[in-house]
N, C-alpha and C positions, 0 to 999 in steps of 0.2 A: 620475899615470896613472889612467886610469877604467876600474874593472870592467865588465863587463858579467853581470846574474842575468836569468837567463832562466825566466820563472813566478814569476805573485806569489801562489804559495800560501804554507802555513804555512813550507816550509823557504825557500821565497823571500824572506818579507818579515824571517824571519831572517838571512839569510844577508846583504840588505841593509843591517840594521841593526846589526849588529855590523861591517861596513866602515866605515859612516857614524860609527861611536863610534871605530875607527882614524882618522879622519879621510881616509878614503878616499872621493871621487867613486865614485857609484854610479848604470847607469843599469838599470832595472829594468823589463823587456820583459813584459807581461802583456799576452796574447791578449784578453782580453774589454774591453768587450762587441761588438769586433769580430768576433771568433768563440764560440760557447760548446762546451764537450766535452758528452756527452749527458747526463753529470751532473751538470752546472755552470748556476745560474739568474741567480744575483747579477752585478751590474758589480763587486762589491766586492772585495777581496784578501782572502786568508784564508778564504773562502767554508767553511764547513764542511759538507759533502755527507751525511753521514751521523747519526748520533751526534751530541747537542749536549753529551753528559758529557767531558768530558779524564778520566775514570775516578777513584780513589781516592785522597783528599790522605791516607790516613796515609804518613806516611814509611816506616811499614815494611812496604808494600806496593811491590812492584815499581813499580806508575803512580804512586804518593806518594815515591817515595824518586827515579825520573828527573824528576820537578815540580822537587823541592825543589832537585836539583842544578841543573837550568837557570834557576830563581829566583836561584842565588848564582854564575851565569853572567850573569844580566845578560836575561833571553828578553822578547824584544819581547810575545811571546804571553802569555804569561802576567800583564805589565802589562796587556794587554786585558782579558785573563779576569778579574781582580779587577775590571774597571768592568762587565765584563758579566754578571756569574753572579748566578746566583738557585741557591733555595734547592733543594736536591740530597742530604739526608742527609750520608753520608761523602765523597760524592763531590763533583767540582768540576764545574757545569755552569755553562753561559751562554745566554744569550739571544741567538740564532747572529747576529741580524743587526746584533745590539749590538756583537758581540765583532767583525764584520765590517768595520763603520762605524769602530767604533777602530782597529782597525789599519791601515784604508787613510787617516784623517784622521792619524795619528800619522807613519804615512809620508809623506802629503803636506805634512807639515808640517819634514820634517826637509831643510834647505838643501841638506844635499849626496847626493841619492837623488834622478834626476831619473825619476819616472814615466812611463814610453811605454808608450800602448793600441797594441802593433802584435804582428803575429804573424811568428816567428821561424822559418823553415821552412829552415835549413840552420844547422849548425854556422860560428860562424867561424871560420877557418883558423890566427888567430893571435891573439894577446890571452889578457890573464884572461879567464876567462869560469866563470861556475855556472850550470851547469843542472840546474835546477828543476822539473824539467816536470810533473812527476806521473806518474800510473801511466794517465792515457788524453791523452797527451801527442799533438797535433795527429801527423796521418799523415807530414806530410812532414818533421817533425824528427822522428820516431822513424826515418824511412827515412834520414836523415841520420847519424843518433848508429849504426841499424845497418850503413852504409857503414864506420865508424869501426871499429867493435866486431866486426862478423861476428857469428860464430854467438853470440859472449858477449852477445847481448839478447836475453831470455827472454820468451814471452807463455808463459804458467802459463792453463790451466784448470781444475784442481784440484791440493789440496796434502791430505796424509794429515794427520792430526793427532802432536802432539810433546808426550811427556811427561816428566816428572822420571826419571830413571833412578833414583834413591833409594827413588820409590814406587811401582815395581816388586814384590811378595810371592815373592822368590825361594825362598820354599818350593813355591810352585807352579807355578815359572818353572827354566829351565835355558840354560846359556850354551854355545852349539855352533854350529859352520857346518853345514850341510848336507854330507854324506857326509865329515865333517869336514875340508873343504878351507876354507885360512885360519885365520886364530886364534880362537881357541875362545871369546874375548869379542868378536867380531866383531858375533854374533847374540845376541839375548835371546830366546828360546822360550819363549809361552806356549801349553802343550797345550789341550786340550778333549777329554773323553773324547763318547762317543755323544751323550747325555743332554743335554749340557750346548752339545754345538754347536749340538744342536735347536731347543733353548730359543732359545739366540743367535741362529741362522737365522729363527726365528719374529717375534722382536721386531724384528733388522734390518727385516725386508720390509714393518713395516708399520709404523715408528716414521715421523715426522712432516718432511717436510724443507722446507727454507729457499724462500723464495718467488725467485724470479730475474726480471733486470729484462730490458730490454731490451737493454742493452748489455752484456747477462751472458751468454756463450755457453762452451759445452766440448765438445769436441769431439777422436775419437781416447783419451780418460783416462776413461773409464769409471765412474761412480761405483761402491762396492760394493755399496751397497744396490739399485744395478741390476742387478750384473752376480748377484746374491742372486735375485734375483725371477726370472732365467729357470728357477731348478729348486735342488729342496732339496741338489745337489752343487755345485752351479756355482763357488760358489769355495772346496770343499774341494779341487775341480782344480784352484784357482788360486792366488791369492795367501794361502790359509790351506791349499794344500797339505803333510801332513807327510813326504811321500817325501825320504827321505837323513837323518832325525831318527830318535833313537832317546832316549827317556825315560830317563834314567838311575832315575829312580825306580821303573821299571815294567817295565823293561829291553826296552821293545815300540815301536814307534812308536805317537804318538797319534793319538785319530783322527781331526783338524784342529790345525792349529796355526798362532798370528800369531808371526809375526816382528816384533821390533822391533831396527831399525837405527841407531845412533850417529848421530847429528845434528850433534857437535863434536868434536873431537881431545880432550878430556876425557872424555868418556862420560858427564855428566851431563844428555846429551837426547836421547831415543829417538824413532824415526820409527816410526808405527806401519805397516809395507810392506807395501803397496798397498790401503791404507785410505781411500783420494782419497773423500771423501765432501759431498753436499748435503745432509745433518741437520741440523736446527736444533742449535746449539751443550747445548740441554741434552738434547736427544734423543744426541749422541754420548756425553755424560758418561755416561747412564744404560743404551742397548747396550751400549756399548762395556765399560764397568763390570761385565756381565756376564760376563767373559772370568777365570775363577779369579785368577789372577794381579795384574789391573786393577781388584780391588775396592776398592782405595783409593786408586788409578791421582792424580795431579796432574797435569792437564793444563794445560800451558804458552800451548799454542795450538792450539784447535780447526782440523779440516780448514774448508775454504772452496772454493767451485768457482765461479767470475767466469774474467773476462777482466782479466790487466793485462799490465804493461809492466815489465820490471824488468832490471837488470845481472848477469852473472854477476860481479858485485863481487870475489870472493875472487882473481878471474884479472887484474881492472883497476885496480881501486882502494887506494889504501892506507890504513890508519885515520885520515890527512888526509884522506879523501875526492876525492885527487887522483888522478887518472886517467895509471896508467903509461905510457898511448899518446901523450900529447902532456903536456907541461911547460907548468903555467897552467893547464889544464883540471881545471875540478872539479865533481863531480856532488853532488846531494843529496836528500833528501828517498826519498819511496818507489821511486824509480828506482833508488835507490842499494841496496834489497830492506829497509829498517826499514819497520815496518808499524805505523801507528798517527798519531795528529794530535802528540802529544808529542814520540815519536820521530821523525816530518818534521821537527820545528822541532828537536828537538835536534842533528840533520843538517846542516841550514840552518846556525846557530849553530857548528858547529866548520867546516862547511869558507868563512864568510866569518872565521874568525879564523882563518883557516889559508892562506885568497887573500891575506888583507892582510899576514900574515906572510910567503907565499912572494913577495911583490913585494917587501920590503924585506928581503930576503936574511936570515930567519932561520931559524932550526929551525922543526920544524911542533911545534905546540901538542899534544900527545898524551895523552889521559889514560888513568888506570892502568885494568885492567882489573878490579879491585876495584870500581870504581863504576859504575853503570849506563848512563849513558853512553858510558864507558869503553869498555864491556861490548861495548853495541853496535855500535861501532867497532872494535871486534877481530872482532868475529865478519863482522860484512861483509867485512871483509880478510885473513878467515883461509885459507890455500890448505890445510890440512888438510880443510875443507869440500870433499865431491866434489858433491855434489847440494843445491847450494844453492836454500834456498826465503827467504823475506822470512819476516823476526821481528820480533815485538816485542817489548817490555823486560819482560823474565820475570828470578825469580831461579835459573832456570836458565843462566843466560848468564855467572852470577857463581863466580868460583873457589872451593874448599870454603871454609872455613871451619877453622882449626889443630886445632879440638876440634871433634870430632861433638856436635851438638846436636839431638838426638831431637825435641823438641818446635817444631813446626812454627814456631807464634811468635814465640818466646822463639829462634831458629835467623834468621827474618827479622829483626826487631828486632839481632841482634848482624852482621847482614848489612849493614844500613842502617849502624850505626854505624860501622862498620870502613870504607863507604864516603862516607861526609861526612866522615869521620876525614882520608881521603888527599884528598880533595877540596881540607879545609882545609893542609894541608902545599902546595898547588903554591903 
């Protein structure tokens, strides 16, 4: 029986090729260059639109330790990346249209992966199928997959930034709900006395932000650094109002205060609420930094304000990346809310060894959530998630660790090991 992947991007040409290694017929639908999305130029599969780094090879880096794991998976991608990459410091870059050219010539050369330029504008009703679409996925499958799905397809125009809950300074921070309703580690409170909002308000309104394209629109989510700029209260009214807090250290309410909200059913990643921000990513480090409590803040994942396209996954999907709505159906790639060129292909990668395993009646392939892959398949399918946004492979995603380990390295490093450790056990 023949699959059908639908987008030959990076979770695409994965997801093909790891059928094709089952020994599974594959026919693999990509739109171009009959059609192109508005940020798509290349005929080629794999097209990388953004960024030509895949980020950091040390393995004890979050982007070096999900490499290394889809390296001893088998990723199409990453066989490109070694013929394409040039020289990058620590990190792993390529020469886009090299690493492009290999993996659409490595696909057209594999017998059982039948290539079709055609565009796929409905769901099919019945069959395996992977969709692949990306995050600006042709109008009329996205109006098809939202036929499917209902309300659980998300277009996001801003997302707050997400930090380690660990590097939180809880000496200058306190754990409360508002008028104390809920549980009292619900919220993470950081105050701001006068002085120090001022500062903060000064530097927001005039810190430096991200340049937006034309297919980048937001609309209705406000950014902060705007809704800052109409006046020096504007969002002590608002989402850094401190009404219903009260400092236990000061026994007063402060005189602004951020809240940071639980991001997983562990509490090891905080949403910074209603921080939806367009700063350029080192502009947030360094505002945002100025908040007492956040001066050593680790941030997981900066805010972003675009246009995309994504699943409310934790309500459809399960960490096979099959889709509870219908049996056979499986999603990948950043539709499925992983965010990043690695984590598309690592997507790709488990849900075709998970298509070729659901067609010949086995268990799904699931790995631990110790590893970063793992990781991010749990957390896509986690229904503890109430407000899900797309992640990427952060080692915030990873379970503690038996023994606290202070020092941030030597903490990664025994993070990495523990997870190529279970890797190597399946």
């Amino acid at each position: 029986m023949r699959i059908q992947v639908i987008g030959g991007g990076l979770a695409g040409v994965e997801a093909a090729w790891q059928l094709a290694k089952a020994d599974i017929p594959v026919r693999l639908s990509e739109m171009k260059p009959l059609r192109f999305s508005p940020a798509h130029q290349s005929e080629d599969l794999a097209e990388l639109v953004c960024s030509n780094s895949f980020k950091a090879q040390r393995v004890e880096s979050a982007a070096g330790l999900l490499k290394e794991e889809l390296r001893r998976l088998g990723s199409l991608c990453l066989i490109a990346a070694e013929r394409a990459r040039v020289p990058a410091g620590g990190a792993l870059a390529v020469d886009r249209d090299m690493f492009s050219r290999a993996v659409t010539e490595m696909i057209e050369a594999e017998p059982l992966i039948e290539l079709v330029r055609e565009e796929v504008a409905e769901l099919p009703g019945e069959g395996a199928v992977i969709v692949a679409a990306g995050p600006l996925a042709s109008d009329a499958l996205a109006d098809s997959i939202q036929k499917l799905c209902g309300s659980s397809l998300h277009f996001y125009d801003a997302v707050a930034p997400i930090i380690a809950a660990e590097s939180v300074d809880m000496s200058q921070a306190f754990a409360a709900s508002r008028y104390d309703r809920g549980g009292e580690d619900d919220y993470i409170n950081c105050p701001l006395a006068k002085e120090e909002y001022e500062a903060f308000h000064a530097a927001l309104v005039t810190a430096e932000r991200a340049r937006t394209h034309d297919f980048d629109v937001y609309e209705g989510c406000m950014p902060i650094e705007v809704l800052a700029a109409r006046g020096p209260d504007a969002i002590r009214y608002g989402p850094m109002k401190p009404v219903g807090l009260c400092d236990p250290r000061t026994g007063k309410r402060p005189w602004a205060v951020l809240q940071l909200r639980k991001e997983n059913q562990a509490g090891s990643m905080r949403n910074l609420v209603g921080f939806q921000t367009n700063l350029k990513f080192g502009e947030q480090k360094r505002v945002f930094s100025m908040i007492p409590a956040l001066r050593e803040a680790e941030f997981l994942r900066y805010g972003v304000m675009h246009r995309n396209t994504f699943l409310d996954s934790p309500r459809l999907l399960g960490a096979d990346f099959q889709c509870g709505l219908r049996p056979g159906l499986f999603f990948a790639g950043q539709l499925t809310g992983v965010e990043g060129y690695m984590e598309s292909a690592g997507s790709g990668l488990l849900a075709g060894i998970n298509a070729a395993r659901q067609l010949r009646g086995q268990a799904p392939f699931l790995l631990p959530a110790t590893t970063m892959l793992g990781a991010l398949s749990h957390h896509i399918s986690d229904k503890s998630v109430k407000n899900f946004q797309p992640m990427g492979a952060n080692f915030g995603l990873l379970p503690p660790l038996d023994l606290r380990i202070r020092d941030k390295k030597q903490r990664y490093e025994a993070l990495a090991q523990r997870a190529l450790g279970a890797l190597d056990e399946l």
